[in-house]
Structures are given as C-alpha cells and as structure tokens.
C-alpha positions in Angstrom: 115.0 93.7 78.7 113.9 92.4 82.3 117.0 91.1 83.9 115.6 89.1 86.7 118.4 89.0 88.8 117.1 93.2 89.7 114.5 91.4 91.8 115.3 90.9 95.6 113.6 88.3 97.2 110.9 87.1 95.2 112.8 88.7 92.2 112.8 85.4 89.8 109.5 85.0 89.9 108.3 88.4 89.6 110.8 88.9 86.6 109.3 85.9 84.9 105.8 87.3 85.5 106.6 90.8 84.1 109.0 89.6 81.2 105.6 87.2 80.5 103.5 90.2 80.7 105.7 92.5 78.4 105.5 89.4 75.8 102.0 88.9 75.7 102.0 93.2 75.0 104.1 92.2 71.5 101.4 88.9 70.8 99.7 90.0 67.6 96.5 91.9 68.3 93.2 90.2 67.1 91.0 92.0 64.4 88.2 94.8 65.5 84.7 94.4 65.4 84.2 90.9 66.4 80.7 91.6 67.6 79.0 93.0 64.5 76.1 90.6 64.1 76.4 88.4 61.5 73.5 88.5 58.9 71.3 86.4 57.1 73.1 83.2 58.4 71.7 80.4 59.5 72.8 78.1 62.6 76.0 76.4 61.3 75.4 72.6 62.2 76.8 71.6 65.6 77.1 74.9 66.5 75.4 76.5 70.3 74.4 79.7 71.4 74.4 81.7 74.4 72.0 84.3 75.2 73.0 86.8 77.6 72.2 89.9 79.4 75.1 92.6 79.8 74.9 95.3 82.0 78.4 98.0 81.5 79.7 101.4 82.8 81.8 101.7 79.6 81.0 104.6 77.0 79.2 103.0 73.7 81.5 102.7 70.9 80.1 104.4 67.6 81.5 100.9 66.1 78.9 98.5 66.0 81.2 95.5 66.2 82.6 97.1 69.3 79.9 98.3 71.3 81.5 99.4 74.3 85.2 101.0 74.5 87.6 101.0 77.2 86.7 104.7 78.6 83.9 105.0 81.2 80.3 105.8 80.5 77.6 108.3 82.4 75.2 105.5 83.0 74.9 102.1 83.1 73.6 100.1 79.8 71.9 97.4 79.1 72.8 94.9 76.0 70.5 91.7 75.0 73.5 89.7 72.9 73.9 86.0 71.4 76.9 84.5 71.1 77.2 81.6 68.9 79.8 79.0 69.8 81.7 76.6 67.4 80.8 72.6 67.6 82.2 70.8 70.9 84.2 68.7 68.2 86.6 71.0 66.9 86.9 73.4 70.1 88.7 72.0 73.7 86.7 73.2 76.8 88.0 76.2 78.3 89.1 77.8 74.9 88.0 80.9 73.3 88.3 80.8 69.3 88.4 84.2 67.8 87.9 84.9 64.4 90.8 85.4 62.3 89.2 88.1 60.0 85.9 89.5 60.4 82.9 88.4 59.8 83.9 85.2 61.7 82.8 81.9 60.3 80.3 80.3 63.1 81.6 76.7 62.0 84.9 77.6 63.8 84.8 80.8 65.6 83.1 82.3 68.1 80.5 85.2 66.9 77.7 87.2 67.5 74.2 86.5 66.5 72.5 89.1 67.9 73.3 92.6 69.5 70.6 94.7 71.0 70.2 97.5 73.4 68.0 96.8 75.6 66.3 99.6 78.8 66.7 98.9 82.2 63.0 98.7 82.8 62.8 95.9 80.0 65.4 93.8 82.3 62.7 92.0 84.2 61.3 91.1 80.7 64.7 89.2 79.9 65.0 87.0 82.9 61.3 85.8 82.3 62.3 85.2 78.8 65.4 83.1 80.3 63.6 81.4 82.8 61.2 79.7 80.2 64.3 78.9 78.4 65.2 76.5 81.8 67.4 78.7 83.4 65.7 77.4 87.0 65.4 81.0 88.3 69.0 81.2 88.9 70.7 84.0 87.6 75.1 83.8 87.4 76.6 87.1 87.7 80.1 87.4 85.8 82.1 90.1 87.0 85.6 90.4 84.8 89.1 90.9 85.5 92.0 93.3 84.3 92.8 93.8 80.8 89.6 92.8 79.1 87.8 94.9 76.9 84.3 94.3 75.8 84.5 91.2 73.6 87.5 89.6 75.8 84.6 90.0 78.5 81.6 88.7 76.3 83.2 85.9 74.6 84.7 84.6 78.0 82.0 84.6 79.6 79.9 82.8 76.8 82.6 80.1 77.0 82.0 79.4 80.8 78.2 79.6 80.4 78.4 77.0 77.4 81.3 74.7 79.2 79.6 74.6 82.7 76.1 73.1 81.1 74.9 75.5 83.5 71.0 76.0 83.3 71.4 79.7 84.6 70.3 83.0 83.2 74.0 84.6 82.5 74.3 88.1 83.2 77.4 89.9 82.6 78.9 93.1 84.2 81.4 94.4 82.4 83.2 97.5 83.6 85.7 100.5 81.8 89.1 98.3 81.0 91.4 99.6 78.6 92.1 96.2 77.7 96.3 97.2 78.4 98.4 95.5 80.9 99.8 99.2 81.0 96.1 100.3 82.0 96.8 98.7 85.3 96.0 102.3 87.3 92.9 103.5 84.7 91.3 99.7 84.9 91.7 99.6 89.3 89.8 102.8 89.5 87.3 101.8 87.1 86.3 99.4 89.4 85.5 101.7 92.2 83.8 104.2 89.7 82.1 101.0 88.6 80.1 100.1 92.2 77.3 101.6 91.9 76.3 100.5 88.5 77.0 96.8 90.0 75.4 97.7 93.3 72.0 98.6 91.2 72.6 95.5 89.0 72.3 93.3 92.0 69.4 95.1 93.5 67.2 95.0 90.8 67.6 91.1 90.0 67.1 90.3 93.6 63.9 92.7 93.7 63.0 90.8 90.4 60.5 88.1 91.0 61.4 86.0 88.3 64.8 85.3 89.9 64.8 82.9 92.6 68.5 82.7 93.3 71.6 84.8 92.1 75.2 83.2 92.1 77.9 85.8 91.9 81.5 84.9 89.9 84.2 87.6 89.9 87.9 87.2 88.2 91.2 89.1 89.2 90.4 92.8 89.7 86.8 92.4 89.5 86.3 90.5 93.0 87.7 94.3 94.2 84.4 95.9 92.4 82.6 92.8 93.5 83.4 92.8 96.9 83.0 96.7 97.6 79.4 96.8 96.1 78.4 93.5 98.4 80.2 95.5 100.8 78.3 98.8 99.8 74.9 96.9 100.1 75.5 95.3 103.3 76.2 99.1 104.7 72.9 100.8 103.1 70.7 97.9 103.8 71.6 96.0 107.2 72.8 93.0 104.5 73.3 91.6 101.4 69.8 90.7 99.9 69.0 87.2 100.1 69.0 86.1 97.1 72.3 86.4 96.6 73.6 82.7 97.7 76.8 82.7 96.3 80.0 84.7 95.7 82.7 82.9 93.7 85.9 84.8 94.2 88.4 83.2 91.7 92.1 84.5 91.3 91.6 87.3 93.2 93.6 90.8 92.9 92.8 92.3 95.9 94.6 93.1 99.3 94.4 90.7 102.2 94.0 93.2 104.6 90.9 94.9 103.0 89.3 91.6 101.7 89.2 90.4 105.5 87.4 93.9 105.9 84.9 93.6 102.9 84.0 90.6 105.0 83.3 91.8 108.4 80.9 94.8 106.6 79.2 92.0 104.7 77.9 90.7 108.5 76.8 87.6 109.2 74.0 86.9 107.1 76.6 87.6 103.9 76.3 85.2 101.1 78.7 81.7 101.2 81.9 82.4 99.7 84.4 80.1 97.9 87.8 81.5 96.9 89.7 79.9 94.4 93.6 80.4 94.6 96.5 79.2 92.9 100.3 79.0 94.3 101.6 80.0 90.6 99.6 82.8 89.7 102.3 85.3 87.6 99.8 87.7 87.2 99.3 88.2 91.0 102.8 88.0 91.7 103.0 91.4 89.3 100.5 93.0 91.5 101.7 92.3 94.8 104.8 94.1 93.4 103.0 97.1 92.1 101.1 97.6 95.3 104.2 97.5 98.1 104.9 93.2 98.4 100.8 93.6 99.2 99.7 89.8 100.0 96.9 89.4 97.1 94.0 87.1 98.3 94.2 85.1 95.4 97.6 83.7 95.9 97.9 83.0 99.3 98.9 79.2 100.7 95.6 78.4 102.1 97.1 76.0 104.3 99.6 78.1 106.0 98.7 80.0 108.9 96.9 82.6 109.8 95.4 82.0 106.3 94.0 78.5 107.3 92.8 79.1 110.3 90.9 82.5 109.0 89.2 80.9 106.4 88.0 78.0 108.8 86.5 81.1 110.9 85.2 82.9 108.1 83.6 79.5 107.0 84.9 80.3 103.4 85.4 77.3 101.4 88.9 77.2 99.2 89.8 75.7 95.9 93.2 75.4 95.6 94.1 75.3 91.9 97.7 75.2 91.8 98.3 71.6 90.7 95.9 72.5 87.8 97.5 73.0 84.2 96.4 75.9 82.5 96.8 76.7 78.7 97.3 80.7 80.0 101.5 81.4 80.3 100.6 83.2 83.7 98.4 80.4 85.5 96.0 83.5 85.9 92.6 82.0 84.5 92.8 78.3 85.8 89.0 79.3 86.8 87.6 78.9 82.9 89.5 75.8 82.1 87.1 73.0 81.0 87.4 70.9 84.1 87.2 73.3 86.6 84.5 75.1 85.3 82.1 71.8 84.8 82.5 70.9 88.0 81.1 74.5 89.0 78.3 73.9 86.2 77.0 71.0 87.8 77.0 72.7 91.4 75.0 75.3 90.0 72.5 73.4 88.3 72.0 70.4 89.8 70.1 69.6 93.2 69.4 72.3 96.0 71.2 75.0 96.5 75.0 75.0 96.8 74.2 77.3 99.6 72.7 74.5 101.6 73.9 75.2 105.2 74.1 71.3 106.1 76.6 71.2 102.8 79.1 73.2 101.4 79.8 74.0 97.6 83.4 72.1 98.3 81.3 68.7 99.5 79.0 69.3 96.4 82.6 69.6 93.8 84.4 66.7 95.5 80.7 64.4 95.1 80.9 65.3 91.7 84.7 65.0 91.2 84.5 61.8 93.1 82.0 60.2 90.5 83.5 61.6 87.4 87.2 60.0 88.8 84.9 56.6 89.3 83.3 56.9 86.1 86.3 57.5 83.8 89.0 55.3 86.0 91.3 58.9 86.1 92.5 60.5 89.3 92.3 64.2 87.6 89.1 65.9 88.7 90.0 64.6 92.5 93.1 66.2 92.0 91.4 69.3 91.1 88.7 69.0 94.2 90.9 67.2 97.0 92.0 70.8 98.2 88.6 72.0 98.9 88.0 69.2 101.6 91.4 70.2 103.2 89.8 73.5 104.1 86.2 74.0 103.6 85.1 72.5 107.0 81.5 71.4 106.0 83.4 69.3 103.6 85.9 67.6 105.5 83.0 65.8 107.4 81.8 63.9 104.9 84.6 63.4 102.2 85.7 60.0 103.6 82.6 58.9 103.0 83.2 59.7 99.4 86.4 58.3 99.5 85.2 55.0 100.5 82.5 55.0 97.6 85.2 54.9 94.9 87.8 52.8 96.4 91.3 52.4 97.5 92.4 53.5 94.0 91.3 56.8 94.0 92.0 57.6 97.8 95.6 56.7 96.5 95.0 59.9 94.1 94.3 61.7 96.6 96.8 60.7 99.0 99.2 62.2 96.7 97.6 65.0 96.0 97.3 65.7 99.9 101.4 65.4 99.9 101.6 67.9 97.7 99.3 70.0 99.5 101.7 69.6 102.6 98.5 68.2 104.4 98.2 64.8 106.2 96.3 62.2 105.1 94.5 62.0 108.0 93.0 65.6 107.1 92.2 64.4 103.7 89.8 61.7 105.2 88.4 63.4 108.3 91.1 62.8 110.7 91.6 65.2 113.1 
C-alpha cells in the first residue's frame, strides 16, 4: 500500500501517480498475438485501413502475432503492416479497441491486415508506393513512449494516423520496451542503444527523393531518443537535414537541463519545435521522482519564468494541454485524444508548410480551432489552442485577428481560458 502522506512536498501527488501506476500493473492483461494477419477476410463494411512503414531495434519474436519482443535486436528491421480500423460509428476518436480474443473481429476491433518484412533497400520503394496513395510527399515520424510494446506502439500510432485525416506517409520507430512500468531502467537505456537505428532512419528518408518533407512526433521517453539522434545528426553533419521541418515533442520525459542542451547542439538551422505539456501529467510526476525532483520538460508551467521567457528565445511554440480531459487515469497521452490530434492532422495536411517562417504551427492550430469553435457554436477546441497564442510568439501577432473573425462569443471562451492560464487578456489578443 502507498500511503501518500510518505511524500514530502509534492508527496500527494506523486502518491496518487504511483498508487495509479501500481493499479494499472493489476488491470487485466490483453490477449497475445494481436498482429497475426487475419486471412481470407474481406474489408468489413465501414471499416479503414492504415498502411504503414515500421522501422524497430527490438529482436523479432518467433510469434507471428507478435513480431517484435521487448529485448533489443542486432539491427534495425524493417516491417510493411496494415492495420485495419473499426467504423468511425462505433469507435470515439482517440480510442484504441483491442480485440477481446484473437483473431479480432475487424467490425469492432482493431487488427492486422497485413504483416511483412520488408529490406532496407526496398524502403525507397514504400514511400513511392505511399506517395501515389496521396500522402503529399510528407512523411510523419512516430517515435513512442515508455511501456509500450510492439502492438501498444503499432496500434497507437494507426489510431493517430486514421484520427488526424492526415495525408502523410506514417512511419513508425519503435524501440526495445518491455512494455512494464517496472521496466522503467531497461526501456530509458533502450533509448540511447536505440539512436543510431533512428539516426539512419532519418537519413535515409531525407536522402529519399520521394519524400519532400518529414514531420517528427515523439511521446514521453521517446522525445529523449528523439532528441539525441537530432542531436547526433546536427554533430556529424553541421545540422539537421532539411527536410526535417518539424519536431513535435508531446509529454515529454526528459530533463530540463539536457533538453535546453539537445537544443543548442541542434544549431540554428534545427527544425521548428512545438512542445506539448500538461500541468497534470502523473506519469511525469513519477519520473521527476525517480530521477532526483529532476524538472521533466513535459510538465513544466510554460508561463512561469525562466520557462516563458526560454521558450520565447528558443522560438519554440507550446501547447498547453492541461485544461484538456483525457480518458488516460494519468493525463499522460492527452496528445492522441481525438481533438487534439485533428487539429494536428489538418496542420500537416493542409496548405504550406507548418514550418512557414512568416507562421507558426500555433497560428496555423488556433486558425483551425477558431473555425471549428465558429462552425459548431462550442468554445472547446479554442480552449484546447488558446495556450499556444500565449506563448508561441509568431502566433500572438495575428490571433486577435482571429478573434475578431468569430466574434465576442468566442473571445469570451477564451478570456476564460486565459484566467486559467494565469495570463492577461491583453496577451491573449496581442496586447503587450
């Protein structure tokens, strides 16, 4: 039993986090073998498909419905797998719905459709294939967190690919986790005995000519193995390639100290960031216990100082998720929910690049947020985007502009949403 009052300080809410964590060890495990293809059926109706490229330092399973365990691999391989995905009407966005038993019924549950390995030199093969699918030459880059093993990774990913309406070509890098919250040691190190194999991964899209633009999206621990191979091929090669626009750091498990450094190495020319964070993240309160009251990226206040100020210097735009609801107990994967992750969707897809230097990715989410709030009379997406104009400062130009286009109703919304921000209204639209 976790007794909460053992926690100085911060102790009630790092004993709810861990006595959360130590619950979700008892939950009921799901069955094996999810991704064993399944045969000789046809597309259920209403169903969707994603096809996806995964690239993985994990050592191959001799299961075929697991593929890939939780230890770590010699080399990195290459996977060519479908996921189907239940009808829109009987899922919510943002959800994952595993099959209770396997083979999984595709009217209900998500399942694979296909499953083959695929060599690196076929890679450049794939993305063609993708980009005559619509993908737009832009690749998306999914690097998981903690505590996922193959198919947490694969499904997950399949969910935000299908959710966004994203016309990307999804790759996904997938790295040794044990898929344990009592892994916490093995999974950290797989990350650094993973950058190399993500390093390589990058390189060869960028050098890929059938890839016009890569976007990269990393979750919890894997922004660490994110960030030090960014960091890794800023070192070897003067920068980060070009191509690579975008990092989307969501939730972040890594230390403040050496994030601010992984930045610096990146140079000038890095790629534009965008940090998602979220005041009520358990899982991040855990880990800033396990490494020595460590402030995690991912949790800071964005508006306190020197955080605000940093990220203003940096130019990194913020999305501050912490007045979004999240069906996960520890607030930790706010990044997949349905609403936040359309909102990315359409950034990616639609118009030039959300690496535009006259516009941020935050103007680009609160445009979008701002029409969807106009559209469907609610305040909600605003009060998802409103933070990002707050910080990212190619946004806070233009958002009154925005404001004024969907009236006094919605700057209301987000007048409130400001006060719970702690920020003035004035610096909600564009005062100084």
């Amino acid at each position: 039993m976790v007794l909460v009052r053992e926690w100085p300080g911060r102790g009630a809410r790092a004993g709810l986090a861990i006595s959360l964590l130590l619950t979700l060890v008892a939950c009921a495990g799901r069955p094996t073998g999810v991704l064993l293809p399944i045969a000789d059926v046809g597309p259920a109706p209403g169903t969707s498909h994603v096809d996806m490229l995964v690239a993985t330092t994990r050592k191959s399973s001799t299961d075929r419905g697991v593929l890939f365990s939780g230890e770590r691999g010699n080399a990195v391989t290459y996977s060519d797998l479908s996921i189907s995905i239940p009808p829109d009407a009987i899922r919510q966005p943002g959800s994952v719905q595993w099959p209770k038993s396997v083979p999984g019924n595709p009217a209900t549950d998500f399942v694979a459709l296909r499953a083959d390995p695929i060599d690196r030199s076929r890679v450049s093969a794939w993305t063609s294939r993708s980009m005559r699918r619509g993908a737009k030459r832009h690749v998306l880059v999914f690097v998981h967190g903690f505590n996922n093993k193959f198919e947490d990774a694969v499904f997950r990913f399949a969910q935000i690919v299908h959710d966004s309406g994203a016309e990307v070509a999804p790759v996904l890098f997938t790295w040794p986790s044990r898929g344990s919250v009592l892994a916490y040691g093995y999974d950290r190190e797989s990350t650094n005995f993973s950058r190399n194999g993500l390093e390589t991964l990058l390189r060869d899209l960028t050098r890929d000519p059938n890839v016009g633009e890569v976007t990269v999206l990393a979750h919890s621990m894997g922004n660490w193995l994110a960030l030090e191979s960014l960091r890794q091929m800023a070192i070897r090669d003067k920068r980060v390639a070009p191509k690579i626009r975008n990092v989307i750091l969501a939730a972040p498990d890594v230390d403040m100290d050496l994030a601010r450094g992984a930045f610096h190495d990146m140079g000038k020319d890095r790629p534009r960031l965008t940090l998602m964070v979220s005041g009520d993240d358990q899982a991040l309160a855990v880990s800033r216990l396990v490494w020595g009251d460590s402030v995690r990226l991912g949790a800071i206040d964005p508006m306190a100082e020197p955080y605000r100020s940093e990220l203003e210097r940096e130019n990194i735009a913020v999305l501050n998720l912490s007045s979004v609801k999240s069906d996960d107990a520890l607030n930790h994967g706010k990044f997949a929910s349905g609403d936040v992750v359309a909102l990315l969707g359409k950034r990616l897809a639609d118009g030039p690049p959300i690496s535009d230097g006259q516009i941020g990715i935050g103007d680009r989410l609160v445009s979008t947020a701002a029409g969807a709030a106009s559209t469907v009379a609610t305040g909600a997406a605003l009060a998802v985007a409103a933070p990002v104009a707050l910080i990212d400062p190619q946004t806070r130009e233009t958002y009154g502009e925005h404001l004024s286009n969907v009236g006094s109703g919605i700057r209301d919304t987000v007048g409130s949403t400001a006060d719970l921000a702690g920020a003035p209204m004035r610096a909600v639209t564009g005062g100084r």
